[in-house]
C-alpha positions as protocol buffer text, in pm:
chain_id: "A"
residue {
  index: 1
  type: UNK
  ca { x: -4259 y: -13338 z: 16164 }
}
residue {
  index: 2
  type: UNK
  ca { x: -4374 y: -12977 z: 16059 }
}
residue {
  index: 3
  type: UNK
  ca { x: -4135 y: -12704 z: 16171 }
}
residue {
  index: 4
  type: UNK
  ca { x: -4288 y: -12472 z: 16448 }
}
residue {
  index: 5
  type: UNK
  ca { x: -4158 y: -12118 z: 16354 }
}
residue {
  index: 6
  type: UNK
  ca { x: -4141 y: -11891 z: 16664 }
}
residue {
  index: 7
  type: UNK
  ca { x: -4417 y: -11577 z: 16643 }
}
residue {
  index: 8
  type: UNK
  ca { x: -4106 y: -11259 z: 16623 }
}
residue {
  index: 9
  type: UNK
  ca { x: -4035 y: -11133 z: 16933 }
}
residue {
  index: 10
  type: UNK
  ca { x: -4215 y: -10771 z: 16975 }
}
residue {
  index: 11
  type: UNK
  ca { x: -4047 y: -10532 z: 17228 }
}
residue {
  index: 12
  type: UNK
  ca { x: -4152 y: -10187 z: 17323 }
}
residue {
  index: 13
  type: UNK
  ca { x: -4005 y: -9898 z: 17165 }
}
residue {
  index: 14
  type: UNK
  ca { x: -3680 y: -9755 z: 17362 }
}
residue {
  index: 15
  type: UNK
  ca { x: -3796 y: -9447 z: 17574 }
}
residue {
  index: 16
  type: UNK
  ca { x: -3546 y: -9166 z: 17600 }
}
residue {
  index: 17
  type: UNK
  ca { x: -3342 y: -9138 z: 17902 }
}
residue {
  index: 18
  type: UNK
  ca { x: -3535 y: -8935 z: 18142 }
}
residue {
  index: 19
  type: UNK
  ca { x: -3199 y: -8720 z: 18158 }
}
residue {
  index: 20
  type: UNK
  ca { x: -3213 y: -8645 z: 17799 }
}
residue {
  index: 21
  type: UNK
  ca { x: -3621 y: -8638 z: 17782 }
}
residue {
  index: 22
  type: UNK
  ca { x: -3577 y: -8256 z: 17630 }
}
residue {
  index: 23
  type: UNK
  ca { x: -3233 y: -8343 z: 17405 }
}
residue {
  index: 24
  type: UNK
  ca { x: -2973 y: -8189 z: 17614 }
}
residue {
  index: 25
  type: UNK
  ca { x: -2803 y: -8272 z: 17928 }
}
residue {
  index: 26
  type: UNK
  ca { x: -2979 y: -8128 z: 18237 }
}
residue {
  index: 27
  type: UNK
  ca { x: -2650 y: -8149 z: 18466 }
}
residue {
  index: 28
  type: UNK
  ca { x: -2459 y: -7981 z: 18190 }
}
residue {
  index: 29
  type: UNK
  ca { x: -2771 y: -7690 z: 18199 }
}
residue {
  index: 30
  type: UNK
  ca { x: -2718 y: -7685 z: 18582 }
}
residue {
  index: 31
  type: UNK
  ca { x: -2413 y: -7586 z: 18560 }
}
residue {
  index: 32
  type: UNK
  ca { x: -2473 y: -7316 z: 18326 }
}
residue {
  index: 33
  type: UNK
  ca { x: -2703 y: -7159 z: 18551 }
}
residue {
  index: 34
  type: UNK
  ca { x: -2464 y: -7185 z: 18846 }
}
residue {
  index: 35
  type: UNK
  ca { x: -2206 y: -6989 z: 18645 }
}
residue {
  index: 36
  type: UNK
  ca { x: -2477 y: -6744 z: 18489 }
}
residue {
  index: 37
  type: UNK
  ca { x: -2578 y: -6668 z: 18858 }
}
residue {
  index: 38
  type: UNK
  ca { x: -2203 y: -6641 z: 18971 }
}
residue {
  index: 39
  type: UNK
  ca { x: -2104 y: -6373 z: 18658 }
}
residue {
  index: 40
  type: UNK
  ca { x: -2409 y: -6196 z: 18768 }
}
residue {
  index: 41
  type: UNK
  ca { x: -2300 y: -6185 z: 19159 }
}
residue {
  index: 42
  type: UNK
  ca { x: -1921 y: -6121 z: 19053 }
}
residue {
  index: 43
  type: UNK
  ca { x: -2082 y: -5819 z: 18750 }
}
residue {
  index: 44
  type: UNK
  ca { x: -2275 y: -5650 z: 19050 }
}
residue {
  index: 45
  type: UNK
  ca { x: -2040 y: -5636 z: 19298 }
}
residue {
  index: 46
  type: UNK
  ca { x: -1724 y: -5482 z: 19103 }
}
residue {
  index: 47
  type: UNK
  ca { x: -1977 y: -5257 z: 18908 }
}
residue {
  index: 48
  type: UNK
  ca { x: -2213 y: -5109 z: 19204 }
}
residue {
  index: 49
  type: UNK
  ca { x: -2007 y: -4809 z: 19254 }
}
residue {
  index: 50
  type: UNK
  ca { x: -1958 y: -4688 z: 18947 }
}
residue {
  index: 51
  type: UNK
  ca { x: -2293 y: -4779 z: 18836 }
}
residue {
  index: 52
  type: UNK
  ca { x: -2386 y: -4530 z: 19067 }
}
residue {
  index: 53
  type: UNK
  ca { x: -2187 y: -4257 z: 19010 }
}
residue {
  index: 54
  type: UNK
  ca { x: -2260 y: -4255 z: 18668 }
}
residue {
  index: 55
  type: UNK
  ca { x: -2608 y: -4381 z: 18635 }
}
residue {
  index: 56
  type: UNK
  ca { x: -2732 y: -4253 z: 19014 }
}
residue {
  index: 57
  type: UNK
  ca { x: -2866 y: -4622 z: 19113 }
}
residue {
  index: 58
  type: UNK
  ca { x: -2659 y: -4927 z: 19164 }
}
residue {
  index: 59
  type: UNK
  ca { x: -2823 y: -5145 z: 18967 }
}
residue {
  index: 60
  type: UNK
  ca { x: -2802 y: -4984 z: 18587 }
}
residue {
  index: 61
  type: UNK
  ca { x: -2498 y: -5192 z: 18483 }
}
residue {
  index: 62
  type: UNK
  ca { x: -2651 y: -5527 z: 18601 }
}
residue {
  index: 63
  type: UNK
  ca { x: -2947 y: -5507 z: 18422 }
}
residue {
  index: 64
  type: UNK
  ca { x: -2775 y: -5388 z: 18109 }
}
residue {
  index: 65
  type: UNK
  ca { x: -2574 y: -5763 z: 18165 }
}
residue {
  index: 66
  type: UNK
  ca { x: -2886 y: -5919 z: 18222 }
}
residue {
  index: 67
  type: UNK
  ca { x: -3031 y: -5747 z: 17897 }
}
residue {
  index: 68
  type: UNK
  ca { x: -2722 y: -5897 z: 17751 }
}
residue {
  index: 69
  type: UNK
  ca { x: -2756 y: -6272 z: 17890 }
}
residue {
  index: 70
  type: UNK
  ca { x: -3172 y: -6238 z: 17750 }
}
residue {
  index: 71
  type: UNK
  ca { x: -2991 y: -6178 z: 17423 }
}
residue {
  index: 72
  type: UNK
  ca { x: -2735 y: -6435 z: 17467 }
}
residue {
  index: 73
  type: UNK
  ca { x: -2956 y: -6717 z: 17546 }
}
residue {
  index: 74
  type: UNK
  ca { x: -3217 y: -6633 z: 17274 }
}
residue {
  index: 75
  type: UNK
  ca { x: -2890 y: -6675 z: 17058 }
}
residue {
  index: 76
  type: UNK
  ca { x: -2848 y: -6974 z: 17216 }
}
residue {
  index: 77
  type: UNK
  ca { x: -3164 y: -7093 z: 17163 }
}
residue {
  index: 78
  type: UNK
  ca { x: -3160 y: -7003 z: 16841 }
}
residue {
  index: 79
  type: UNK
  ca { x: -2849 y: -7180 z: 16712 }
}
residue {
  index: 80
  type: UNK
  ca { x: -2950 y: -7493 z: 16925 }
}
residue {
  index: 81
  type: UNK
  ca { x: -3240 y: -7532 z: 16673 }
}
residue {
  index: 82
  type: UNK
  ca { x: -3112 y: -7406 z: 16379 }
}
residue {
  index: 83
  type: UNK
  ca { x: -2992 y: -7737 z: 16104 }
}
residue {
  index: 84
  type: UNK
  ca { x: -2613 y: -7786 z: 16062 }
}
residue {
  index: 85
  type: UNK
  ca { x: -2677 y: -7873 z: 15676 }
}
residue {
  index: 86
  type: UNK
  ca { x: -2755 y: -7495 z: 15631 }
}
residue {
  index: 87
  type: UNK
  ca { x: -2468 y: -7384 z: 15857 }
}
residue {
  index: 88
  type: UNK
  ca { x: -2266 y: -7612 z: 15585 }
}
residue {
  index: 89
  type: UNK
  ca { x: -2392 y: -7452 z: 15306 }
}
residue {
  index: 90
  type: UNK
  ca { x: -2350 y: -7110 z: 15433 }
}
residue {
  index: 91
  type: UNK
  ca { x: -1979 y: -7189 z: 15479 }
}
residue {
  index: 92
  type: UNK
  ca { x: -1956 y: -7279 z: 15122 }
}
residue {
  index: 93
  type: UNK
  ca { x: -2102 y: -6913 z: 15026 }
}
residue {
  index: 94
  type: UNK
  ca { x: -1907 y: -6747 z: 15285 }
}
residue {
  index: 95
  type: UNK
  ca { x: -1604 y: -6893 z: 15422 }
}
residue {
  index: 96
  type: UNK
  ca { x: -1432 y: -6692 z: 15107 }
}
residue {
  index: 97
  type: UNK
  ca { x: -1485 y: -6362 z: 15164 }
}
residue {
  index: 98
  type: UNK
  ca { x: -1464 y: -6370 z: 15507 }
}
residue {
  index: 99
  type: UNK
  ca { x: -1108 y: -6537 z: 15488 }
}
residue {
  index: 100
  type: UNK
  ca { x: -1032 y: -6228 z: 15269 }
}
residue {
  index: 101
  type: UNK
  ca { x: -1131 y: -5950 z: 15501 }
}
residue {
  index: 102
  type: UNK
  ca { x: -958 y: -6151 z: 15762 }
}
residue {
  index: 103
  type: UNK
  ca { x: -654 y: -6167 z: 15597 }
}
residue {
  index: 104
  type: UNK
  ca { x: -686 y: -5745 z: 15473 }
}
residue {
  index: 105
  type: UNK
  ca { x: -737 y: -5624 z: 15807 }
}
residue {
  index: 106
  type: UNK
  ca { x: -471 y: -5843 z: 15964 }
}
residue {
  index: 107
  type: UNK
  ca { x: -258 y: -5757 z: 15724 }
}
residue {
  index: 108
  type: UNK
  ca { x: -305 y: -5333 z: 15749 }
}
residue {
  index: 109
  type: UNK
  ca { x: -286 y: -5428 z: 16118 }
}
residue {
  index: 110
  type: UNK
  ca { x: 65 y: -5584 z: 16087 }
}
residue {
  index: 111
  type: UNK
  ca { x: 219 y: -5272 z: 15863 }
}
residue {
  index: 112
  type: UNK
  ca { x: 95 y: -5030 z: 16133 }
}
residue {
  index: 113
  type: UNK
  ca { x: 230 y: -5201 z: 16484 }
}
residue {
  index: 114
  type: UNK
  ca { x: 526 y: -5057 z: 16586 }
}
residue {
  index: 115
  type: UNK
  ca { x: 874 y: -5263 z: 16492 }
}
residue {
  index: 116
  type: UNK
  ca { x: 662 y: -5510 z: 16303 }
}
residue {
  index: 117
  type: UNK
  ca { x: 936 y: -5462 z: 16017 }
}
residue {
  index: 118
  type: UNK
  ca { x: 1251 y: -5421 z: 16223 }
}
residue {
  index: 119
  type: UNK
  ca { x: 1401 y: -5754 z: 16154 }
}
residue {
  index: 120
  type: UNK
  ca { x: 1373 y: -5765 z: 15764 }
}
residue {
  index: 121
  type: UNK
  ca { x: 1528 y: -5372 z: 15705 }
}
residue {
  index: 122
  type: UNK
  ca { x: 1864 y: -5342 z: 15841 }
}
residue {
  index: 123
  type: UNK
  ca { x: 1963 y: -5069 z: 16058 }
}
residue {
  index: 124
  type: UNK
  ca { x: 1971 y: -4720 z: 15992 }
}
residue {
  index: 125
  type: UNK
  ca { x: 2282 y: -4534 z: 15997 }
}
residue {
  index: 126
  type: UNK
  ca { x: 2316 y: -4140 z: 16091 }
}
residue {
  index: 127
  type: UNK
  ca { x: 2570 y: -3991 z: 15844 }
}
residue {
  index: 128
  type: UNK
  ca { x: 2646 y: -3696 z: 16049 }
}
């Protein structure tokens, strides 16, 4: 008898979720909106007033936060596409320097808030 070897089994390539057809999560995105919208609502109506006292129409300080969001979500965007290997490398170059400012401004920071140095000097005495 002559072995019968079965022809390999050929199956269609796995389609992508229909959820995740674009690469992110369209609920999660939903969301977002619904908060964008809400911030937007909420940035109007505590800002109206003043908007127009200062700027003479109620609407100035809204579109300077929707001006912002555009800005935001290019950013967004922007980092969404951007490879993590670079963002790695970067680190490498400037994780350094960075942790040195950090710790120089934090550091002129500490000497200048008031009583940050009370508990190592001891207390003054008046010698009057």
């Amino acid at each position: 008898m002559t072995d019968v070897v079965a022809p390999p089994v050929v199956r269609p390539a796995a389609r992508p979720s229909p959820t995740r057809l674009w690469g992110f999560d369209p609920w999660l995105m939903i969301m977002v909106g619904i908060m964008i919208v809400f911030g937007l609502v909420m940035v109007y109506s505590a800002s109206w007033d003043v908007s127009y006292r200062l700027f003479g129409t109620p609407n100035a300080l809204t579109v300077r936060q929707l001006g912002n969001l555009v800005f935001g979500l290019i950013a967004l965007a922007v980092a969404a596409v951007f490879p993590i290997r670079y963002l790695r490398r970067l680190e490498r170059v400037a994780a350094r320097p960075h942790f040195a400012f950090t710790l120089r401004v934090g550091w002129a920071a500490w000497k200048k808030a008031p009583g940050a140095r009370m508990a190592s000097s001891p207390p003054q005495r008046s010698t009057s």
